[in-house]
N, C-alpha and C positions, 0 to 999 in steps of 0.2 A: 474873273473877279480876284482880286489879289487879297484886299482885307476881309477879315471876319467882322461881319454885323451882328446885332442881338437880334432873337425871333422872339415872340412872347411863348411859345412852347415850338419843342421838337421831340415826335414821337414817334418807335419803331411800329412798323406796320410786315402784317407778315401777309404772304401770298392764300389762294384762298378767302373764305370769307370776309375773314379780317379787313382787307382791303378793297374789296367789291363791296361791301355796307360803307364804307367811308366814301367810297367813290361815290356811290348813289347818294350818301347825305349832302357832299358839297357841293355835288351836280341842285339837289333838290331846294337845299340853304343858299345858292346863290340866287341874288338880287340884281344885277345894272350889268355885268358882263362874266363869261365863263372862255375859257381857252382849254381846248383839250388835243394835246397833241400825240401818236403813238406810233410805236412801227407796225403792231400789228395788231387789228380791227377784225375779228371774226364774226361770221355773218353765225354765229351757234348762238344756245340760249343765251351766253352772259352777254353776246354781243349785242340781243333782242333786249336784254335788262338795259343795256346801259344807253343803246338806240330810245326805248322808250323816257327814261330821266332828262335826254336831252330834249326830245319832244317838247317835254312838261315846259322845262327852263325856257325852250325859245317862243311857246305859245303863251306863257306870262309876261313875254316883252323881255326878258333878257338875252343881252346883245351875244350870244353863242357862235364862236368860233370854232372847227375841227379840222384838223389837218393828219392825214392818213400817210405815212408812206407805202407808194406804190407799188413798188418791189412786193413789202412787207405785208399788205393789206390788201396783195389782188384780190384776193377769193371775197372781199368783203361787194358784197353785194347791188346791183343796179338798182333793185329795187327797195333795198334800207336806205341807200345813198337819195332818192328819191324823195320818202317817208320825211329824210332830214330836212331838205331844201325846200319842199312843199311846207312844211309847216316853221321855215324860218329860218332856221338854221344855216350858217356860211359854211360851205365847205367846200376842201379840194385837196388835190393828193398833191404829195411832194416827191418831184419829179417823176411825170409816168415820162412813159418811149415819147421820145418826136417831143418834147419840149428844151425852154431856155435853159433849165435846170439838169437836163440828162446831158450838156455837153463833159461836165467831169462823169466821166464812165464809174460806175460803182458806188457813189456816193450817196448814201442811205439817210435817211433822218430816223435817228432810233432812238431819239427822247421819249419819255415816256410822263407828259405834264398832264396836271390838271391845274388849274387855278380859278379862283373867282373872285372876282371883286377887289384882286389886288390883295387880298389877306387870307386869306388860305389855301393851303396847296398840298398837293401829293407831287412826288419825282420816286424816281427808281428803277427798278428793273423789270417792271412786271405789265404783260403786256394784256388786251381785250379777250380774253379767251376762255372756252372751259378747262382748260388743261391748266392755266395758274389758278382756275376754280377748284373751291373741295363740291364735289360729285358723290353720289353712292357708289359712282363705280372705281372709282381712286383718287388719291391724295393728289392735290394739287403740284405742282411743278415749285420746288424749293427755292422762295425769291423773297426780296424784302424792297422794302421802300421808306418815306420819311414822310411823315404828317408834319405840316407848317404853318403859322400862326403867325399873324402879325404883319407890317408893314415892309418886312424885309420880301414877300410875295409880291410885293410889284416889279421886284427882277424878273420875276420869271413872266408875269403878263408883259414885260418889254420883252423876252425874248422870245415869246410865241409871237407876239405882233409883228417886231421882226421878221419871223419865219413865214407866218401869214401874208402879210402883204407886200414881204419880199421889200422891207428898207431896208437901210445902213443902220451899224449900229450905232449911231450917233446919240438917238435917246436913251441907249443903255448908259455906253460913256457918260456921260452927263449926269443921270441917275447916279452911276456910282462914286463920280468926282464927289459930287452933291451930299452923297452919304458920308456922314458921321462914322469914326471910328470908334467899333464900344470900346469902353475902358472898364465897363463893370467888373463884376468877380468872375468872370469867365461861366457864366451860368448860359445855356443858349447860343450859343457862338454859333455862327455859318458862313459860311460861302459857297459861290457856287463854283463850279471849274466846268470848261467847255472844249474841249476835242475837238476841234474840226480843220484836220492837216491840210485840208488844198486851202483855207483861209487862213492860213495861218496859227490858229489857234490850236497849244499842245496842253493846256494846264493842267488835266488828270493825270496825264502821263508822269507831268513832273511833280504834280504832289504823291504818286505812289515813291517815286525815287527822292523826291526828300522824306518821305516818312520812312523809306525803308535805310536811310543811310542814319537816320538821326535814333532809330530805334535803340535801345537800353538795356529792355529785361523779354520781352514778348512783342510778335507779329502773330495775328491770324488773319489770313487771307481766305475770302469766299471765293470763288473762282468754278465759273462754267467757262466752257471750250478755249482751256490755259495750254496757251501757248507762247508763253513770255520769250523775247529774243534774250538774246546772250549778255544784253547788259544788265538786267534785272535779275538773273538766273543768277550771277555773279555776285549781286549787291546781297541775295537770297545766302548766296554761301559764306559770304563775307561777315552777314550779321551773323548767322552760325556760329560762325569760327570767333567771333568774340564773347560769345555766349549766351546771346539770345536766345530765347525759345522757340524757333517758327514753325507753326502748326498751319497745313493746307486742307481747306475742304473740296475734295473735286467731287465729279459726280460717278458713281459707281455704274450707272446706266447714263447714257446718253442717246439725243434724237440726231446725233450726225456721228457714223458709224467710225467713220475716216479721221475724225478730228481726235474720238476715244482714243482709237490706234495712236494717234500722233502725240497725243499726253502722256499715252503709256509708255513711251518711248524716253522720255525724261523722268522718269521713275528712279530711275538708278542714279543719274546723277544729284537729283534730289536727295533720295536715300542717304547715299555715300557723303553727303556734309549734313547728316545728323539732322535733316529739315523733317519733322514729322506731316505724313501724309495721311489722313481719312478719307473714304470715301464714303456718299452720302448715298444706300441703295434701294429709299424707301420710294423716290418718283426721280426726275429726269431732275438734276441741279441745275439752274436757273440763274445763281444769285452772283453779284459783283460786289465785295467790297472788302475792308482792309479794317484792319485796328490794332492799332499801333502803342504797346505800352500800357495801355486798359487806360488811355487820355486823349486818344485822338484816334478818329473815324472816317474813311471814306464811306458813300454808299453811293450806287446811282446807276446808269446803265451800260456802264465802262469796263468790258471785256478786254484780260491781258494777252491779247493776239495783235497781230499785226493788222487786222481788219478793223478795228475799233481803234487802233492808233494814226493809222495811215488813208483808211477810205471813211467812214460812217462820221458825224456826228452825235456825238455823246454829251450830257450830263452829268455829274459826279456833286455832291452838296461835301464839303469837309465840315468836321462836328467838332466841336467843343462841348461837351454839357455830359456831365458826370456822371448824370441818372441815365440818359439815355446810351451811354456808353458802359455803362456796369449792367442794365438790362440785356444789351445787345450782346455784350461778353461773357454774361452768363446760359444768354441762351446758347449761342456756340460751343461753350465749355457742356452744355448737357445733352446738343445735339451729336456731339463728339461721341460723348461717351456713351451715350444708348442708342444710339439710329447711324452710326457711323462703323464700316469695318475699319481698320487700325493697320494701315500696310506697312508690313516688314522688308527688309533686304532678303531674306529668306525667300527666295520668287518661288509663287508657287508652282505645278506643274508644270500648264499650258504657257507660261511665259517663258520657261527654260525652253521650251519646246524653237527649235532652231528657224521650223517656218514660220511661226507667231512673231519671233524677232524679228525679224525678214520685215513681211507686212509692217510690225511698227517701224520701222528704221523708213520703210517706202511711204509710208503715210507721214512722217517729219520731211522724210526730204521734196517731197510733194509740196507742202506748204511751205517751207524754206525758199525752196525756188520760188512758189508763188511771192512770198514776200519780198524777196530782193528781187524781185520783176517790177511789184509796185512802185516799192519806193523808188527805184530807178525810173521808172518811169512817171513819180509826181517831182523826180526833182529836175527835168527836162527841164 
């Protein structure tokens, strides 16, 4: 989507309950049709919370769609998957083994929708699970998403339909030719941007690199398993060097050991152009997004690695709307400074340490290689 439309509200949503009660309410408030699409569907309690809400909505006669990625949502269950279709519910995974859909090798579906009725919706980055759940046993997994309102949610019912039953996007086009450009006072703004390189589609990619070249006074970027290539890294040092403020939130623990190593390894580079780094070490960081200037917002499920630009499809909604951007930049500026360590060039011990370095340098060049494997080989 290239222009921004009006939504009648846009509201941050955070991981944890916050967003699992919203989830059940829109599942429970929709009426004539529901689309739920995710990467990953956990057969745990939240998975049983949210398996029973769709129940409810497909045995009141609303028309409920669910599409699972396969990869993402093995472990989700024969017999939940059952529970669904028995009592109505449409569903099917995106791309398992031995289908039409597995001939692009790697390509994931990692949107993470809900919508109903064409006017309300969730997007973002958080996926069916206990672990973005708050639990008595730990904080949930550090992620956000966007509560949507209004008519501007029929993008995204065309673009699960799409996914669903495997059209062209012909009715999206049309949808959006169709669409009005708002002219209001910039209250509500959105768009959506879609990632998906073997179809051609780069649009997240390129709104983080115009936001990040257009930037002014301040960038904070949320970022799980950041592994920016060399042109972003550059745009990162470039706003620096003209005096921007760029503050990173990475994740202080992480669930892919290889990848930490691999982020750790750009530390220094980072460092050495003035970028300030936090790390977030209260549960595993989870989140993707961007804010640019404290006036413009990315959010969505768009990881800055070479996987989410090159292989997956992704989501990203870009923000306009002032409240929800001084909300969202506040809460960062507070998660900074009380739940965040604050990393220095000062390296602490174990990173001076010669074979720690080692390991991170073999864990970048690991994924370097992988990545100029890929893209070499989608641009055959």
């Amino acid at each position: 989507m290239k222009k921004y439309l009006g939504a009648d509200e846009i509201r941050l949503v955070h991981s944890g309950h916050n967003y699992f009660e919203l989830l059940e309410e829109i599942i429970d408030n929709s009426k004539e049709s529901l689309h739920l699409h995710t990467y990953i569907f956990a057969s745990d309690e939240t998975g049983r919370r949210v398996v029973d809400a769709l129940k409810r909505a497909a045995l009141r006669h609303v028309n409920v769609f669910v599409m699972l990625d396969a990869f993402g949502s093995n472990s989700f269950t024969k017999e939940m998957r059952l529970e669904l279709t028995d009592s109505g519910v449409n569903f099917r995974k995106f791309s398992p083994v031995f289908s039409s859909e597995s001939i692009y090798f790697g390509r994931r579906m990692h949107y993470k929708i809900v919508v109903a009725d064409k006017t309300s919706a969730m997007i973002g980055g958080i996926n069916i699970a206990n672990k973005y759940n708050a639990t008595s046993k730990s904080e949930p997994w550090l992620d956000y998403a966007i509560l949507l309102k209004g008519s501007v949610c029929e993008y995204l019912h065309l673009l699960c339909e799409k996914g669903y039953k495997r059209h062209t996007a012909k009715a999206i086009n049309k949808w959006e030719n169709n669409s009005p450009i708002h002219t209001g006072n910039g209250t509500h703004l959105i768009r959506f941007r879609v990632n998906d390189f073997i179809k051609g589609k780069n649009e997240i990619h390129q709104s983080y690199i115009q936001g990040l070249k257009r930037a002014q006074k301040s960038i904070t970027i949320v970022a799980s398993y950041f592994l920016p290539g060399n042109g972003l890294r550059n745009l990162l040092a470039q706003a620096s060097a003209r005096g921007v403020v760029v503050k990173i939130i990475l994740g202080g623990q992480s669930d892919a050991a290889s990848v930490r190593l691999a982020e750790n390894y750009l530390y220094d580079f980072l460092l050495r152009h003035n970028i300030h780094l936090y790390e977030w070490t209260n549960s595993v960081l989870h989140g993707k997004a961007m804010i640019i200037d404290d006036a413009w917002a990315t959010v969505g499920s768009y990881n800055l690695n070479f996987l989410s630009h090159y292989i997956s499809m992704e989501l990203n909604a870009d923000i306009i709307d002032p409240v929800f951007i001084k909300e969202f930049s506040t809460h960062l500026d507070n998660i900074m400074e009380e739940d965040c360590k604050h990393v220095d060039l000062n390296l602490p011990g174990q990173r001076k340490n010669i074979f720690i370095r080692f390991k991170m340098w073999l864990a970048y060049s690991f994924f370097r290689i992988l990545m100029i494997a890929t893209v070499n080989k989608k641009r055959k």
